[in-house]
BAFI-3210 file (N, C-alpha, C; in Angstrom, 3 decimals, decimal comma, padded with zeros to 6 digits):
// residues 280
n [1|2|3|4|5|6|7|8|9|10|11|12|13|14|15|16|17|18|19|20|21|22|23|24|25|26|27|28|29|30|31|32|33|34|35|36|37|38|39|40|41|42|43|44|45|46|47|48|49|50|51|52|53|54|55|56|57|58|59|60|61|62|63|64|65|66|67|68|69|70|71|72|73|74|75|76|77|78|79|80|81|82|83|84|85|86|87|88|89|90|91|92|93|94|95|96|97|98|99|100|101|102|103|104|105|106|107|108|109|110|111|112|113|114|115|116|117|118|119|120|121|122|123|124|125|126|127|128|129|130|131|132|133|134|135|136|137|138|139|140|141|142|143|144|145|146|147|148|149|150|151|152|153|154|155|156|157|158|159|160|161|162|163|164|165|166|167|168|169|170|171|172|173|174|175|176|177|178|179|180|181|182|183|184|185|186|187|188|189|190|191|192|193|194|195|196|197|198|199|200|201|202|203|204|205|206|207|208|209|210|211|212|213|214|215|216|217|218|219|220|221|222|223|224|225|226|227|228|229|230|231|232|233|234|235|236|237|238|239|240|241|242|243|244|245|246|247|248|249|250|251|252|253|254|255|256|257|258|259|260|261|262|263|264|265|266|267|268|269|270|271|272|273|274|275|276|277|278|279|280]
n.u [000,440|002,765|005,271|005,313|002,617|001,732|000,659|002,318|005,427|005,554|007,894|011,272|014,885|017,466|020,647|024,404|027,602|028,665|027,141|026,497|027,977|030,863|030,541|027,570|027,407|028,695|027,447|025,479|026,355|026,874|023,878|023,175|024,416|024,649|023,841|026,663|028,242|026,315|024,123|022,746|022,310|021,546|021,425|020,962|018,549|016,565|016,445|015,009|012,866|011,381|010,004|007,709|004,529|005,129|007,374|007,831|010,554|012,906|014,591|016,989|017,487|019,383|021,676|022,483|022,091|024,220|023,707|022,800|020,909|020,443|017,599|018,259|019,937|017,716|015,570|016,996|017,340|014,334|013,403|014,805|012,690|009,983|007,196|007,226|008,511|008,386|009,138|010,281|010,515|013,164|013,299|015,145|013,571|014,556|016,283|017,263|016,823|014,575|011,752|012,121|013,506|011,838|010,366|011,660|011,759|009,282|008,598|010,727|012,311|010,185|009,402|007,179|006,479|007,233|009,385|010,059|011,813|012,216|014,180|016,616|017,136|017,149|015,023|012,415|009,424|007,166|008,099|008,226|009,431|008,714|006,377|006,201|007,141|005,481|002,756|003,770|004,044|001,422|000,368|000,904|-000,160|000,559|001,907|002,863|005,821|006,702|009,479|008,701|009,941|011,815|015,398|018,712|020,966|023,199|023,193|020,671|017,853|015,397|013,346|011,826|010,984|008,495|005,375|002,588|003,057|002,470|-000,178|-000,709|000,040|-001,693|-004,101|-004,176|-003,561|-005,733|-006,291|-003,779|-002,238|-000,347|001,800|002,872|006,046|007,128|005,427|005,627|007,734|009,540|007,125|004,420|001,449|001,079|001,171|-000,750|-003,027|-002,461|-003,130|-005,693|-007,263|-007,026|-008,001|-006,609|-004,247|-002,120|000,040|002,992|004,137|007,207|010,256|009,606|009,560|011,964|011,818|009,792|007,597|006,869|005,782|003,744|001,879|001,952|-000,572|-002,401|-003,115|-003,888|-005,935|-007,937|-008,246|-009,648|-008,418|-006,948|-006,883|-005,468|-003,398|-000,335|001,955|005,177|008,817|011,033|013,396|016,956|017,104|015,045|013,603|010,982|009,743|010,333|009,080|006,251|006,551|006,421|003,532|002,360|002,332|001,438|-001,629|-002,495|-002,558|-004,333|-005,249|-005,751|-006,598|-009,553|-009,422|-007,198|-006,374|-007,590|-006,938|-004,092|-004,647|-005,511|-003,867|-001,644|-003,225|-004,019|-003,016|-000,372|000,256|-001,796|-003,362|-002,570|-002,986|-001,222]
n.v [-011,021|-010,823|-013,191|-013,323|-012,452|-009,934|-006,824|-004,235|-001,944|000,276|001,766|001,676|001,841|003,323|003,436|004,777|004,045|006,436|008,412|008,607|009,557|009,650|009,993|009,625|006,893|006,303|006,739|004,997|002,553|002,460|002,252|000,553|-002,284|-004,632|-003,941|-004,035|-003,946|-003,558|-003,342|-001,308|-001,270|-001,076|-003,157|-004,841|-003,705|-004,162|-007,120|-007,423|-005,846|-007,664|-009,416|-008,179|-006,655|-003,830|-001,045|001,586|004,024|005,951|008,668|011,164|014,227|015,168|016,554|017,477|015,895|014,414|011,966|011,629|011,398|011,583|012,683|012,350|010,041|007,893|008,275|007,390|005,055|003,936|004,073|002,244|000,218|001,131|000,193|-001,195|-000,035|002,993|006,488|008,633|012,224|013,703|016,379|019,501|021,360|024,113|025,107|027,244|027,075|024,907|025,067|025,472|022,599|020,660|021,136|020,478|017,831|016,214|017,149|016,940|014,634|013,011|011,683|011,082|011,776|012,616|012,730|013,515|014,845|016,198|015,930|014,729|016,598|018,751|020,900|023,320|021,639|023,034|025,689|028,559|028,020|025,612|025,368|026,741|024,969|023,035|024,052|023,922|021,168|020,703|021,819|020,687|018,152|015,899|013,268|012,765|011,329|010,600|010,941|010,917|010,743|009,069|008,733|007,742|009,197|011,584|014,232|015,299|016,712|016,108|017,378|018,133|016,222|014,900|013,256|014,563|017,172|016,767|016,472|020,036|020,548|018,667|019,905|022,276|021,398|019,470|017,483|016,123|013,641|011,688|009,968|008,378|007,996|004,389|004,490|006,273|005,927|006,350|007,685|006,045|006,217|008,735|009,184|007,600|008,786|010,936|009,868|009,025|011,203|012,161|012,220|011,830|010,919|008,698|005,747|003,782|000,333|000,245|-001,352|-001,897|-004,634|-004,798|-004,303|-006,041|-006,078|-003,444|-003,394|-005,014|-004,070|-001,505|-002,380|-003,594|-001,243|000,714|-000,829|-000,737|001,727|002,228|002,751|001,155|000,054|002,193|001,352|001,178|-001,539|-001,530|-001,981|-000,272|-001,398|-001,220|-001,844|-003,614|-006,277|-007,980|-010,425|-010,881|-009,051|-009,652|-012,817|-012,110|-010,815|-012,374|-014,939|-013,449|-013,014|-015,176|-016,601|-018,368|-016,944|-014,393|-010,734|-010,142|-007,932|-006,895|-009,279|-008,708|-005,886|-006,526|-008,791|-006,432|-005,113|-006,783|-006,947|-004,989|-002,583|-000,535|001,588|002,537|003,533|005,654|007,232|006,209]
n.w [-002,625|-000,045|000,965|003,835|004,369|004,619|004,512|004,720|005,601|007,143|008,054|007,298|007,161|005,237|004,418|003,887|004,775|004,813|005,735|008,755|011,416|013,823|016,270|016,017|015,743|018,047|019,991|019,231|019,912|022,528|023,072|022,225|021,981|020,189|017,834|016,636|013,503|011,537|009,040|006,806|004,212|000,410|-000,475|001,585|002,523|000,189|000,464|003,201|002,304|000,619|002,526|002,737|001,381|000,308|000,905|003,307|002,832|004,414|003,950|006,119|007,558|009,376|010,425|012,992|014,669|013,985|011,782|008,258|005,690|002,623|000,314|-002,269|-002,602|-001,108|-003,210|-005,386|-004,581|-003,954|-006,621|-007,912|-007,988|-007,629|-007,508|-005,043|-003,127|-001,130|-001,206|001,947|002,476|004,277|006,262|007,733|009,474|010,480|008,113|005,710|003,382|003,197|002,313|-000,277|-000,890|000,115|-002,104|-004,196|-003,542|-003,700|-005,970|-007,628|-007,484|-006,394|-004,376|-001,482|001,047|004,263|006,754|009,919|013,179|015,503|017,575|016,994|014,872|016,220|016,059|018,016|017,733|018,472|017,479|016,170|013,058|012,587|012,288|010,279|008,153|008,590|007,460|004,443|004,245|004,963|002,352|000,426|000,734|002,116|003,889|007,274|008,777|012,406|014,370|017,357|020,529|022,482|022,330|021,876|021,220|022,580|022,466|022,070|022,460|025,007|025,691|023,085|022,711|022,970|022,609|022,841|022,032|019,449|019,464|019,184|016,844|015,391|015,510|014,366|011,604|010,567|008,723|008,193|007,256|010,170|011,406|014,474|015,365|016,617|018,653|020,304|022,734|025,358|026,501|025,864|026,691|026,543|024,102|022,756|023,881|022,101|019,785|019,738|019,996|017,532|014,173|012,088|012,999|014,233|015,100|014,608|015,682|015,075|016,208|018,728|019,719|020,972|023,542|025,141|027,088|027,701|024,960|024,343|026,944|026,079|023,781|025,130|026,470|024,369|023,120|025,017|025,155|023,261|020,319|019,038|016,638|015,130|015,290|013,339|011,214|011,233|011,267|011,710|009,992|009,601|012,706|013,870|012,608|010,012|010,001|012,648|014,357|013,322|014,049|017,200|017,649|016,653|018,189|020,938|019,964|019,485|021,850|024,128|026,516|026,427|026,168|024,672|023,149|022,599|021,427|019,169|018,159|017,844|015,213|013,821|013,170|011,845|009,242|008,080|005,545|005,947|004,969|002,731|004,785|005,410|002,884|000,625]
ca.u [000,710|004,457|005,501|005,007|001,245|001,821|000,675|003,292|006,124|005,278|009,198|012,143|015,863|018,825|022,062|025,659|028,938|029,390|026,160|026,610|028,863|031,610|029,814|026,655|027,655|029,357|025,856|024,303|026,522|026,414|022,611|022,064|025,909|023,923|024,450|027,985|028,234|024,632|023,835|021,774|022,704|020,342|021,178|020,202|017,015|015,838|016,329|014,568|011,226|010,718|008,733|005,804|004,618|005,112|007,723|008,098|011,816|013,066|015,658|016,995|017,886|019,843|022,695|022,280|022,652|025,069|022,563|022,302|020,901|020,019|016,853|018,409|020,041|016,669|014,985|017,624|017,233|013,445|013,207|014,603|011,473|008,995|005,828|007,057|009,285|007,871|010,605|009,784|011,886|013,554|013,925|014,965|012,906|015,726|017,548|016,704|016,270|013,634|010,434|012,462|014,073|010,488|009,644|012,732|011,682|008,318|008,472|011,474|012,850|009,220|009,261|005,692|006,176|008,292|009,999|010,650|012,416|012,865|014,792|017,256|017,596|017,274|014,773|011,454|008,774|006,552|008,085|007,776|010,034|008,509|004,956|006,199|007,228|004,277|002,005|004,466|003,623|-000,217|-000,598|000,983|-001,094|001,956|002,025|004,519|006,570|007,425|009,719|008,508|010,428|012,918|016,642|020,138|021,435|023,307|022,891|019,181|016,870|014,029|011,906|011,465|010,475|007,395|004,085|001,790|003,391|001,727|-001,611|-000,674|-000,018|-002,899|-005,158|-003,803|-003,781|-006,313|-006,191|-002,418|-001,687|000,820|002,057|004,173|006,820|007,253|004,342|006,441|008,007|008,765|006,117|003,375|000,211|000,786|000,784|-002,051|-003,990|-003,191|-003,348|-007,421|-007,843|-007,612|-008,954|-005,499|-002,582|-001,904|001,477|003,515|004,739|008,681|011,274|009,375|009,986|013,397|010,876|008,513|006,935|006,234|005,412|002,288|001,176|001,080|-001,085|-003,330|-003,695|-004,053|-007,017|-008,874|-009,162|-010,960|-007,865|-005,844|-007,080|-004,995|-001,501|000,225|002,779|006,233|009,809|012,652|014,760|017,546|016,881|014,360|012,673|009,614|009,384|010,739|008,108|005,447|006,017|006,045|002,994|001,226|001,932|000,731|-002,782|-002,836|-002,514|-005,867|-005,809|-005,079|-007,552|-010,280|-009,610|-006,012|-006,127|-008,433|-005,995|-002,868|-005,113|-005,449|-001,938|-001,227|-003,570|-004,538|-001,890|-000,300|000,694|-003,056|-004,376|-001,850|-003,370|-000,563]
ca.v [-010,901|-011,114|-014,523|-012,985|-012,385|-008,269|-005,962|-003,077|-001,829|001,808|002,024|001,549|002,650|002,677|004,194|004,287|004,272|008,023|008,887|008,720|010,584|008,398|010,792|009,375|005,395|005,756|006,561|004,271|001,264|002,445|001,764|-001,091|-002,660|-005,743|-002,776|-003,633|-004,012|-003,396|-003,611|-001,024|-000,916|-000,819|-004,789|-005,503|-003,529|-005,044|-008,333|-007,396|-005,486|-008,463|-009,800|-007,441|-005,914|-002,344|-000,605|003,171|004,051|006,996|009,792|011,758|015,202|015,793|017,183|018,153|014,519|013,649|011,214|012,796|010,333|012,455|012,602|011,710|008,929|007,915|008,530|006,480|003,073|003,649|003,913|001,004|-000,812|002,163|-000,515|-002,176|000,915|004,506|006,896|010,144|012,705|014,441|018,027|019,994|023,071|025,291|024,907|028,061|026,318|024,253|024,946|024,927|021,004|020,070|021,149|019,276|016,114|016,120|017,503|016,046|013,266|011,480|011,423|010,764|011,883|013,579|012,421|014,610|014,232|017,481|015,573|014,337|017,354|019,676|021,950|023,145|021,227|023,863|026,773|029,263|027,506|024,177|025,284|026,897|023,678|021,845|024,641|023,544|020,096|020,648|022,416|019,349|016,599|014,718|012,245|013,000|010,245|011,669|010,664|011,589|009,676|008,670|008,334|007,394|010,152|012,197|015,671|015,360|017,384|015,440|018,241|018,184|014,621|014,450|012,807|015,198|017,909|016,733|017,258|021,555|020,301|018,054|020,653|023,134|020,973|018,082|016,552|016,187|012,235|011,898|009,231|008,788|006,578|003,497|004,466|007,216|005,342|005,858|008,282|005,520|006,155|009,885|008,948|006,772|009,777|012,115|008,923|008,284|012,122|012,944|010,992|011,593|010,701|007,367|005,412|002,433|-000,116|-000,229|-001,633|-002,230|-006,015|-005,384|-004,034|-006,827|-005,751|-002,242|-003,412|-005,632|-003,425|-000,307|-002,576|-003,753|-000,149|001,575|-001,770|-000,391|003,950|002,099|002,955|-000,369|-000,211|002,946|001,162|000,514|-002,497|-000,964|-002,206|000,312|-001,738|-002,685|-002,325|-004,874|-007,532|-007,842|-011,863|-011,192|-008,434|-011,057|-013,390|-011,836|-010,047|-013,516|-015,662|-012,828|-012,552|-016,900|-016,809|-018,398|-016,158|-012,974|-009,912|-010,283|-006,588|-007,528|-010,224|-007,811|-005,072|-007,509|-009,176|-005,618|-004,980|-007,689|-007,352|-003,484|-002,141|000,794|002,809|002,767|004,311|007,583|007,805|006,090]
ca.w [-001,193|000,018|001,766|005,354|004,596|005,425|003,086|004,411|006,540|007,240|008,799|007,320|006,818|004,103|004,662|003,333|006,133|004,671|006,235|009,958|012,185|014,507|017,438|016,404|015,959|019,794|020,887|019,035|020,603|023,469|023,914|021,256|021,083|019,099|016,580|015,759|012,366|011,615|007,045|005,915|002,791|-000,262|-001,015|002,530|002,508|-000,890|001,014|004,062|001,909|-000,089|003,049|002,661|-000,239|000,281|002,049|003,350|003,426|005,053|004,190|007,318|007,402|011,193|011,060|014,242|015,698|013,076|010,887|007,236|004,417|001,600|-000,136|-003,519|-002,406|-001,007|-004,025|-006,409|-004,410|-004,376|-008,108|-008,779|-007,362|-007,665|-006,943|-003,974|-002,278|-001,628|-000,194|002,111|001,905|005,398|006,048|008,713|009,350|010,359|006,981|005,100|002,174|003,875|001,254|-001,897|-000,337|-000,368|-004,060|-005,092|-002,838|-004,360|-007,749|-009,207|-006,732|-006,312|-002,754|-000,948|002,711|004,999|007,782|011,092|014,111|016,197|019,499|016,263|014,086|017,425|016,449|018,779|017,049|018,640|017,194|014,077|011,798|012,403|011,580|008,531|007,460|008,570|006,377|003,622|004,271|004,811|001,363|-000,803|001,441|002,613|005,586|008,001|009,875|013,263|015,766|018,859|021,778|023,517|021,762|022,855|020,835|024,133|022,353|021,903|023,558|024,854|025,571|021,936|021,989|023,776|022,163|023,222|021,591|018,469|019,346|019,022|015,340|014,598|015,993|013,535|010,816|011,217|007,710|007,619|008,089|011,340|011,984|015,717|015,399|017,845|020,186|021,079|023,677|026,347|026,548|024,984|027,066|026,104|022,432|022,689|023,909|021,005|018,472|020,126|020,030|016,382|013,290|010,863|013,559|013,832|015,464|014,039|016,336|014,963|017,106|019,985|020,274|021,950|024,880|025,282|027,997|027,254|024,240|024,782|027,466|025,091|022,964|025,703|026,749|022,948|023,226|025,933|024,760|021,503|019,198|018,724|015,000|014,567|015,123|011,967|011,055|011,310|012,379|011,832|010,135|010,011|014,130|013,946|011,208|009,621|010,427|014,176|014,480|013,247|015,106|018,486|017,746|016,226|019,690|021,726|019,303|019,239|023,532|024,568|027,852|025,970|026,145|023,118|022,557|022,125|020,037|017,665|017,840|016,810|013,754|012,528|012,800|010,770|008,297|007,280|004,984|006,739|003,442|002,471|006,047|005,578|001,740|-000,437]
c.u [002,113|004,226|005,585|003,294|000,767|001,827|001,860|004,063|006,056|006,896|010,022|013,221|016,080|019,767|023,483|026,488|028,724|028,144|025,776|028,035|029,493|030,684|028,608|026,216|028,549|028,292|025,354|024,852|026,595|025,130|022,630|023,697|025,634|024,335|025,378|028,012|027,336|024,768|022,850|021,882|021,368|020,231|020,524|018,809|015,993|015,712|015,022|012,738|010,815|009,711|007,897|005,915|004,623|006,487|008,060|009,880|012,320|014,083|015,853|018,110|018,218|021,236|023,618|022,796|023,729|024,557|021,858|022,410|020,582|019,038|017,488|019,082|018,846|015,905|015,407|017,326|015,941|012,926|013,534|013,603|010,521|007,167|005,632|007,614|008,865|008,989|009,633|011,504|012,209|014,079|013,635|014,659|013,656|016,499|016,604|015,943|014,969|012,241|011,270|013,101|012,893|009,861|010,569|012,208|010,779|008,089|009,621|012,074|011,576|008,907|007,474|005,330|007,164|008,521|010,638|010,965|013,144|013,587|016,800|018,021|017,558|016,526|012,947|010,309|007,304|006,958|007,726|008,174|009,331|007,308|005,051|006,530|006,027|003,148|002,485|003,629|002,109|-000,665|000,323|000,424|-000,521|001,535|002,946|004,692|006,747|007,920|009,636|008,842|011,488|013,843|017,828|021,274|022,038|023,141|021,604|018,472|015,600|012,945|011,043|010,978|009,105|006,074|003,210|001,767|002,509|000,487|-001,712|-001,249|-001,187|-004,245|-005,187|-003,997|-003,952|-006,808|-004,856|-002,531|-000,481|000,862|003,418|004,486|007,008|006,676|005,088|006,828|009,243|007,364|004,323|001,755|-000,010|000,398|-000,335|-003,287|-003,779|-003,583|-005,161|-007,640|-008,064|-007,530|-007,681|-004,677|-003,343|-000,696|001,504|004,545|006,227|009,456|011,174|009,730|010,804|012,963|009,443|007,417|005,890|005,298|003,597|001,924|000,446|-000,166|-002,532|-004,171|-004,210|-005,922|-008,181|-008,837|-009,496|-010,153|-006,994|-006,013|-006,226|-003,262|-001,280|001,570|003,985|007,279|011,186|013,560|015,592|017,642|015,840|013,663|011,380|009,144|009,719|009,325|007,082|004,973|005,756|004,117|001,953|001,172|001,000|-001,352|-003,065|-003,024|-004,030|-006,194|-005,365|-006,206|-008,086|-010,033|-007,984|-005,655|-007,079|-007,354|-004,808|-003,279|-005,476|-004,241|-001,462|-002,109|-004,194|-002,583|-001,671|-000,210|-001,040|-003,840|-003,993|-001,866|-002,121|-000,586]
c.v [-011,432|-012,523|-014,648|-012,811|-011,057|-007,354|-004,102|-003,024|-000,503|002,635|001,780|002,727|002,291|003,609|003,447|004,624|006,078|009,001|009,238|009,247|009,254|008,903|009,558|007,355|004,898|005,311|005,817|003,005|001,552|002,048|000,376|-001,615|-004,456|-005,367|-002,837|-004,854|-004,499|-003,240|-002,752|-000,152|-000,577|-002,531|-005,336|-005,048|-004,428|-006,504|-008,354|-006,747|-006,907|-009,579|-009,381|-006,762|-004,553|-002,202|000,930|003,283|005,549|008,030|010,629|012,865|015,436|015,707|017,348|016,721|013,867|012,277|011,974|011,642|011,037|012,068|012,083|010,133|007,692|007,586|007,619|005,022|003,106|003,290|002,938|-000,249|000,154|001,227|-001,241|-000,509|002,507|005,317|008,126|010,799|013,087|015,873|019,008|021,543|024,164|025,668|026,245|028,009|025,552|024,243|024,652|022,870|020,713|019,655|020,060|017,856|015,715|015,902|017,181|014,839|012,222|011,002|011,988|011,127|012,573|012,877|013,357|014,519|015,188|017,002|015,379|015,389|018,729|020,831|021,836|022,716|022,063|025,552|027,395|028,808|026,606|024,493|026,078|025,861|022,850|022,687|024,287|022,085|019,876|020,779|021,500|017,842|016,180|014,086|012,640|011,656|010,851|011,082|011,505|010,917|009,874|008,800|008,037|008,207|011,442|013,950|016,093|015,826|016,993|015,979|018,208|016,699|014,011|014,295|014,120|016,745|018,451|017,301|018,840|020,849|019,295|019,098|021,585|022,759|019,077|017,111|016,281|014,770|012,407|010,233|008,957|007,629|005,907|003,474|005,350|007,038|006,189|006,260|007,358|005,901|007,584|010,185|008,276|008,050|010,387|011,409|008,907|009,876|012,653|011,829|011,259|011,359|009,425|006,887|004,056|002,056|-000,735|-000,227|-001,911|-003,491|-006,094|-004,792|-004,406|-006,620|-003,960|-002,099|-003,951|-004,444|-002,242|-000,585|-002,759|-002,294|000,406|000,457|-001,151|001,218|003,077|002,358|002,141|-000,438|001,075|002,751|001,106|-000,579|-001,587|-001,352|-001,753|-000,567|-000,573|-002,712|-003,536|-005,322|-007,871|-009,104|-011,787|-010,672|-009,314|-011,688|-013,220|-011,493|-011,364|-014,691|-014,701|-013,161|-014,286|-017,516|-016,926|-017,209|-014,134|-012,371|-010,130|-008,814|-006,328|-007,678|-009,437|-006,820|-005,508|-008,168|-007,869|-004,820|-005,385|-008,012|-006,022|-003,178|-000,558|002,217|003,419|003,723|005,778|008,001|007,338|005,117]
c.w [-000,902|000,947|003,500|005,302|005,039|004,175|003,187|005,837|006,336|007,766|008,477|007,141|006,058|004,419|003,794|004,625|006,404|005,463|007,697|010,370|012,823|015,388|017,368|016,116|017,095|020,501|020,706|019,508|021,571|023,613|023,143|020,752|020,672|017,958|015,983|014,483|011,660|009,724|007,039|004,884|001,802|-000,643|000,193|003,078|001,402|000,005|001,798|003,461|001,137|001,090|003,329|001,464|-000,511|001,550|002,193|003,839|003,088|004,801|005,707|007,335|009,243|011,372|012,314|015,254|014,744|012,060|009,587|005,894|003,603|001,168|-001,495|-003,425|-001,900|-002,569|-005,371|-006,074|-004,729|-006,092|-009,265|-008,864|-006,746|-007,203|-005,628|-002,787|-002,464|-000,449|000,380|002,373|003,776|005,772|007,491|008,550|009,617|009,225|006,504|004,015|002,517|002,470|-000,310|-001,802|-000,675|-001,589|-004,463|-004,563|-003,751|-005,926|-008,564|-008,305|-006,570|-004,954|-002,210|-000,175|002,874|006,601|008,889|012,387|015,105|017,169|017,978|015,540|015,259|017,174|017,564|017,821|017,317|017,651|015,810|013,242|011,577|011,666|010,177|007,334|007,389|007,691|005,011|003,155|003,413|003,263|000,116|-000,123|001,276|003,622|005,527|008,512|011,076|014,375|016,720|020,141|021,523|022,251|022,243|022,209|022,282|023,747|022,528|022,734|023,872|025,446|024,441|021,812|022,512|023,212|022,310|022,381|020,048|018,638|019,689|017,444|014,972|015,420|015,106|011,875|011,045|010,329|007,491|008,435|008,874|011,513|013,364|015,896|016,467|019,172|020,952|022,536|024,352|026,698|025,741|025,432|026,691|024,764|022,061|022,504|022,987|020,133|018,845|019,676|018,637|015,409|012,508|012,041|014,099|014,452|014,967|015,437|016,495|016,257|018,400|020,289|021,224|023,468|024,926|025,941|028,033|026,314|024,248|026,026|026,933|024,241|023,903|025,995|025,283|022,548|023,783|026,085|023,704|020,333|018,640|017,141|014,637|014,968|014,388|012,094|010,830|012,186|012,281|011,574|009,550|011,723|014,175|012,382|011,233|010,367|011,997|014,780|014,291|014,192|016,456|018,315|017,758|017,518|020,792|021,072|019,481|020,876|023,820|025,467|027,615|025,884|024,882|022,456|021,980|021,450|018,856|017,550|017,170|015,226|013,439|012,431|011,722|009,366|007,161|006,354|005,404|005,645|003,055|003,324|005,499|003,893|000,484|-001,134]
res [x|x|x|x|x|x|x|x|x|x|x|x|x|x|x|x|x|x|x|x|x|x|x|x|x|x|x|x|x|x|x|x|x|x|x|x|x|x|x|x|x|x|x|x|x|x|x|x|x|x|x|x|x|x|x|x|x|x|x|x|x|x|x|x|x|x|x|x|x|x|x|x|x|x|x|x|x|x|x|x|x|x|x|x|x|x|x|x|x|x|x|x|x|x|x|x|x|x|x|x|x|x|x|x|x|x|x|x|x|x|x|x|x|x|x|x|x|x|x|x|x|x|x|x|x|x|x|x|x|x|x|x|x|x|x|x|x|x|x|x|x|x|x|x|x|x|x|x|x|x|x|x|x|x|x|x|x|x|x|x|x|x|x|x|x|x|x|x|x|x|x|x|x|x|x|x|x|x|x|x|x|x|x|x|x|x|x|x|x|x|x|x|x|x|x|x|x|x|x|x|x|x|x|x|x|x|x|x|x|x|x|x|x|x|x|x|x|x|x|x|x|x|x|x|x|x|x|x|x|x|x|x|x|x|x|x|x|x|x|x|x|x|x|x|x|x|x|x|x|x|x|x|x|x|x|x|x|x|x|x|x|x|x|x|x|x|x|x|x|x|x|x|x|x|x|x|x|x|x|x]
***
């Protein structure tokens, strides 16, 4: 058991400089200028997984918002710590290439999952391309990642980002693990509902801390529809930390005057391993 007492982080990043756009590190200090001169390297992830014993880390195929980590790069840091680090790969469904990217992620890179992010990579997560990807998906039993929310990306189309959206796709395919990143915030009470409505989708609570308030409320509410056991442990780094994450989550759950449905939802936050729920 790692020295935080957390058997996984269902959320991370890694990046090199060469990987982001200037476009899309204006945007990103503009909303979060904490951000400047932010590490997520591969020395400062190794740092940051060694407080849980598993971590999911993310390739990101978006072009489109200027954010393009490669799957092999991905795939090289994981491998040097193949028991603690499982990579998914990222692929945007417009690329033509799109199904052969996959085989390669899978079948010779080692990659576990897939990561998708239609508001990011700009396409309709409703349309024909997408579900030819997600049949792709379906028929090698992958978990997806999926951002569905909000961003500070100013190209982004946040029609495409709306929780709800999902439940087309988990209706279509209703063994495919989903997971919807960060309580698909802002939209959280909408994500709640598709997370309660189907038995494989699922949301991780990354990066919420730096919205305290939203945050605990999403939890109280996700408490009271009966699905608080289907959050997972997750904190987007390098935006937020495993031990920051923690501890917010462990005063709220230790608050005498805190809902009992609550404090059960936070102790299984902190104590299910999220990698395990979505089959890895």
């Amino acid at each position: 058991m790692s020295a935080a007492g957390l058997a996984g982080d269902v959320h991370t990043h890694v990046w090199a400089p060469e990987h982001v756009t200037e476009e899309f590190m204006s945007d990103l200090l503009r909303a979060w200028p904490g951000a400047v001169g932010i590490r997520a390297d591969q020395a400062a992830h190794a740092e940051h997984a060694a407080a849980v014993d598993r971590s999911v880390v993310l390739a990101f195929d978006a072009e489109y918002a200027g954010f393009m980590v490669p799957d092999e790069f991905v795939a090289d840091y994981v491998s040097q710590d193949d028991q603690r680090l499982v990579g998914f790969s990222s692929i945007d469904p417009l690329r033509r290439n799109a199904r052969d990217k996959l085989a390669r992620a899978t079948e010779q890179l080692g990659l576990r999952g897939v990561k998708l992010a239609p508001t990011y990579q700009g396409f309709d997560p409703l349309g024909r391309e997408a579900f030819a990807m997600y049949e792709a998906i379906a028929e090698r039993r992958l978990p997806v990642m999926w951002h569905q929310g909000t961003t500070f990306v100013r190209k982004a189309i946040l029609a495409y980002a709306l929780p709800r959206q999902i439940d087309d796709v988990a209706i279509r395919f209703p063994e495919m693990p989903i997971v919807i990143a960060h309580l698909g915030h802002p939209w959280v009470d909408e994500c709640i509902a598709v997370v309660r409505k189907h038995p494989r989708v699922y949301a991780d609570i990354s990066a919420l801390i730096s919205r305290p308030v939203q945050f605990r409320n999403a939890l109280i509410t996700a408490s009271e529809y009966g699905c608080g056991d289907k959050l997972l442990f997750g904190t987007d780094w390098p935006f937020s930390r495993t031990l920051d994450t923690a501890a917010v989550l462990e005063a709220w759950r230790d608050d005498p005057e805190a809902p009992a449905a609550l404090r059960d939802t936070i102790t299984g936050i902190l104590t299910t391993d999220p990698l395990k729920v979505i089959g890895l």
